[in-house]
N, CA and C of each residue as an Amber inpcrd file, in Angstrom:
protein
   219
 112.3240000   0.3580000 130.1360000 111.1040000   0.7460000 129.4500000
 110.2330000   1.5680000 130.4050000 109.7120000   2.6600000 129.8930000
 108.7410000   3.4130000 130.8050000 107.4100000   3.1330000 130.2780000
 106.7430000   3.2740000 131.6330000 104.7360000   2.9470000 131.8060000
 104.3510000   4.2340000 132.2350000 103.1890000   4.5260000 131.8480000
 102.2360000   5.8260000 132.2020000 100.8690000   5.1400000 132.6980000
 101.1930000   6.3060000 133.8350000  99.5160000   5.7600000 134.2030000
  99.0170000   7.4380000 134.3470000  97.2460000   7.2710000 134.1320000
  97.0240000   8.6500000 134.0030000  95.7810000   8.8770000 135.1610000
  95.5500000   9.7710000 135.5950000  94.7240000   9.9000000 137.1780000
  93.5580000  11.5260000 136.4530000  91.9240000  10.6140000 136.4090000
  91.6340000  11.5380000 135.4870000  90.5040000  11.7220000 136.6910000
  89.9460000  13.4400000 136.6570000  89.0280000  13.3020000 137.0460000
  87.5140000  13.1370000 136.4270000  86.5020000  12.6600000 136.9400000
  85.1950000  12.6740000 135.8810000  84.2070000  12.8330000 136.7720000
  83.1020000  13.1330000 136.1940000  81.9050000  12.8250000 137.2250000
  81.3320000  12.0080000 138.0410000  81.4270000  12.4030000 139.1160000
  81.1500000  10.9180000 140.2180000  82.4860000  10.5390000 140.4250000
  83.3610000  11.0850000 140.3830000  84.7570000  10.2100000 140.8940000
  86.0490000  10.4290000 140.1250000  86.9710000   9.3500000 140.7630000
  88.4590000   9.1950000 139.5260000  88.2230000   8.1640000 139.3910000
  89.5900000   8.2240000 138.1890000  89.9770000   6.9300000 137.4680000
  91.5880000   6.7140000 137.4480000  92.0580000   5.7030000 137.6040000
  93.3570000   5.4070000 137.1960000  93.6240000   4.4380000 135.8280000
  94.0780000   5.3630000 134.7750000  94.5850000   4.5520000 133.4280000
  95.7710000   3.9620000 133.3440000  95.6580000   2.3820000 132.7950000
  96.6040000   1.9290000 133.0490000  97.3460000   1.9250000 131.5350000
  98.2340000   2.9570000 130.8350000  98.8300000   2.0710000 129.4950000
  98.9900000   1.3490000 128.8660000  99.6560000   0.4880000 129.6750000
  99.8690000  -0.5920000 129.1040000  99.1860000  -1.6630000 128.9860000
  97.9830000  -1.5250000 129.4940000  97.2540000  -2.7710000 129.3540000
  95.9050000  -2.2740000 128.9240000  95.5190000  -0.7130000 129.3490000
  93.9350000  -0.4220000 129.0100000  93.4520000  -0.2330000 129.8300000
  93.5780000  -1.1610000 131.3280000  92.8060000  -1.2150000 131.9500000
  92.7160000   0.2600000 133.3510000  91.0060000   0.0050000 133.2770000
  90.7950000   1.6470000 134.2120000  90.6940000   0.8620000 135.5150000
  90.5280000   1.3570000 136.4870000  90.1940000   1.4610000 137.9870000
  89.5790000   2.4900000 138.2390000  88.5320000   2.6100000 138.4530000
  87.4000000   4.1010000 139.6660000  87.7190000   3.7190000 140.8480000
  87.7160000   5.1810000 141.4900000  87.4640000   5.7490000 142.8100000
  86.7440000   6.5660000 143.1760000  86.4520000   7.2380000 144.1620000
  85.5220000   7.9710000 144.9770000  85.9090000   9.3250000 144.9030000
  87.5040000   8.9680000 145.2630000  88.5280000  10.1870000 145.6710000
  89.7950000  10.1670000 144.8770000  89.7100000  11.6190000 144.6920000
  91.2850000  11.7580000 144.1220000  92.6920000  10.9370000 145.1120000
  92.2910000  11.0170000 146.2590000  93.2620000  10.3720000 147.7030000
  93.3740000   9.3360000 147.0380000  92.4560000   8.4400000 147.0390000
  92.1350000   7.2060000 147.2090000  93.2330000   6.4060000 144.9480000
  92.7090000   7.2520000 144.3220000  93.1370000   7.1360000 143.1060000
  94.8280000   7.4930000 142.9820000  95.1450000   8.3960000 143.6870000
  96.4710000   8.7930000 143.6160000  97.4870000   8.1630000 144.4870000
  96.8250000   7.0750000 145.4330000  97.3110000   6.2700000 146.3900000
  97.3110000   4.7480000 144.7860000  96.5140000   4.7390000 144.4660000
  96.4060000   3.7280000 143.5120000  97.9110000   3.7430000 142.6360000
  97.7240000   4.9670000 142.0210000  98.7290000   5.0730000 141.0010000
 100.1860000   4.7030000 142.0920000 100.1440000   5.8410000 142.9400000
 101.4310000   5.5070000 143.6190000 101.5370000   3.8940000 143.8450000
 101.1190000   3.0510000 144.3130000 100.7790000   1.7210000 144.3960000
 101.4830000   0.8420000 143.1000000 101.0370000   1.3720000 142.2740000
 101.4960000   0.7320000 140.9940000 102.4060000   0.7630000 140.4030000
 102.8120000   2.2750000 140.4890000 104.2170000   2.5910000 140.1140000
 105.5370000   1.9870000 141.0760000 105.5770000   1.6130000 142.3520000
 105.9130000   0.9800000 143.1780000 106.6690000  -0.2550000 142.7030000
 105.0470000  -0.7470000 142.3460000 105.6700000  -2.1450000 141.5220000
 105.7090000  -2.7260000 140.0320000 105.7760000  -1.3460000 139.1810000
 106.3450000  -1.8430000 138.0690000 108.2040000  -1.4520000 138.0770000
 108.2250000  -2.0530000 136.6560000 109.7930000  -2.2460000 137.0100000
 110.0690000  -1.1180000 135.7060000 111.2750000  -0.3760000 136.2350000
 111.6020000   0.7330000 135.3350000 110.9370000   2.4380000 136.0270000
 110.8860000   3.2530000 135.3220000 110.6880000   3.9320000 135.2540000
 108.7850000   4.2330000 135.1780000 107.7970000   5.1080000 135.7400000
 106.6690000   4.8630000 135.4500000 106.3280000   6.6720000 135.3390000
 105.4270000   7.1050000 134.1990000 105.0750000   8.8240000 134.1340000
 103.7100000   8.2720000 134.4940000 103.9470000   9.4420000 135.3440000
 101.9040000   9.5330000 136.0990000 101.9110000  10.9670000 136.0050000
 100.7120000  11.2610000 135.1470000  99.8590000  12.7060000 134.7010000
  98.6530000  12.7010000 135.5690000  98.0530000  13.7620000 135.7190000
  96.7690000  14.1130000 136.4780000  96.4060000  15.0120000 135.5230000
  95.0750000  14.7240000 135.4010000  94.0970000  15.4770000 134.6320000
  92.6190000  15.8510000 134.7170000  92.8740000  16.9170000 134.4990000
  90.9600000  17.6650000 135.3920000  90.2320000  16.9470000 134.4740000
  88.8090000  17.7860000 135.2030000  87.7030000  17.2350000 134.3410000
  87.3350000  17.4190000 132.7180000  87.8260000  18.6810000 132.5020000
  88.2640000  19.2840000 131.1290000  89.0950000  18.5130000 130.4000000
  89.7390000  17.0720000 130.6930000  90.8390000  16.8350000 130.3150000
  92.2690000  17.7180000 129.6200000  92.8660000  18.5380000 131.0490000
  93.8150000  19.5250000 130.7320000  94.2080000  18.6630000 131.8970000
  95.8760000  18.9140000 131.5190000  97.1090000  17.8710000 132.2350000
  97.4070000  19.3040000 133.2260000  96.8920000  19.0200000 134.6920000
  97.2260000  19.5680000 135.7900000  98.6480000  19.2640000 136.1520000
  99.1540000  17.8920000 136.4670000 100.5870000  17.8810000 137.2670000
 100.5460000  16.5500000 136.1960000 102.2170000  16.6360000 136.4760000
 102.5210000  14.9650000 136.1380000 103.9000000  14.8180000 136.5400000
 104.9050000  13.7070000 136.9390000 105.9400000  13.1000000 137.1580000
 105.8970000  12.0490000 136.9280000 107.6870000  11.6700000 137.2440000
 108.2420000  10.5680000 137.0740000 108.3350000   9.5460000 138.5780000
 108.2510000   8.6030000 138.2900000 108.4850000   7.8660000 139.8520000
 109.2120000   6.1310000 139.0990000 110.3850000   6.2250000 139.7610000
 111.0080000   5.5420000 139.8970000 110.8570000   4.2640000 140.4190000
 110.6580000   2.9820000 139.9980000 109.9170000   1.7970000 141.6050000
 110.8210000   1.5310000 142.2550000 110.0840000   0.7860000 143.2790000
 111.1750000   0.5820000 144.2470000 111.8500000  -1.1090000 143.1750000
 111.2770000  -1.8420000 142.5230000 111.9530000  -3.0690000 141.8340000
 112.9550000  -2.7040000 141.2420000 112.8720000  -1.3800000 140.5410000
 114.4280000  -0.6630000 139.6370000 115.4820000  -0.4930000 140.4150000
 115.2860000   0.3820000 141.6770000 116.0920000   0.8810000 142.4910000
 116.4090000  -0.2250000 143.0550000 116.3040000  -1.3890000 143.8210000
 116.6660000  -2.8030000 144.2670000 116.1300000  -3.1120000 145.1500000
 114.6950000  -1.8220000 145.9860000 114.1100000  -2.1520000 147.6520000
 113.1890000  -3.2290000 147.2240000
């Protein structure tokens, strides 16, 4: 099963969206938010799509990341 998480920017900061559950996380920094997502995707199991999206909400980048629980590390 694949999870999306989405890395948005807004005023005053980011956010990391979580799909599957709703839940947001703020940050300061895009660094700091995109370290998040990576973080998460890590440890879900399966497959995870992470999008980035400006302030305009227009989809800048996005990929796939694999966790390390799927792969067996």
């Amino acid at each position: 099963m694949s999870s999306r998480l989405e890395i948005s920017r807004f005023e005053g900061g980011w956010a990391v969206k979580l799909w599957d559950t709703g839940e947001v996380l703020f940050f300061t920094s895009g660094r700091q938010a995109r370290r998040e997502a990576d973080r998460l995707a890590a440890q879900a199991r399966g497959e995870v799509r992470i999008e980035v999206h400006d302030l305009g909400r227009e989809l800048r980048s996005e990929w796939a990341s694999a966790s390390a629980l799927a792969s067996g590390r």
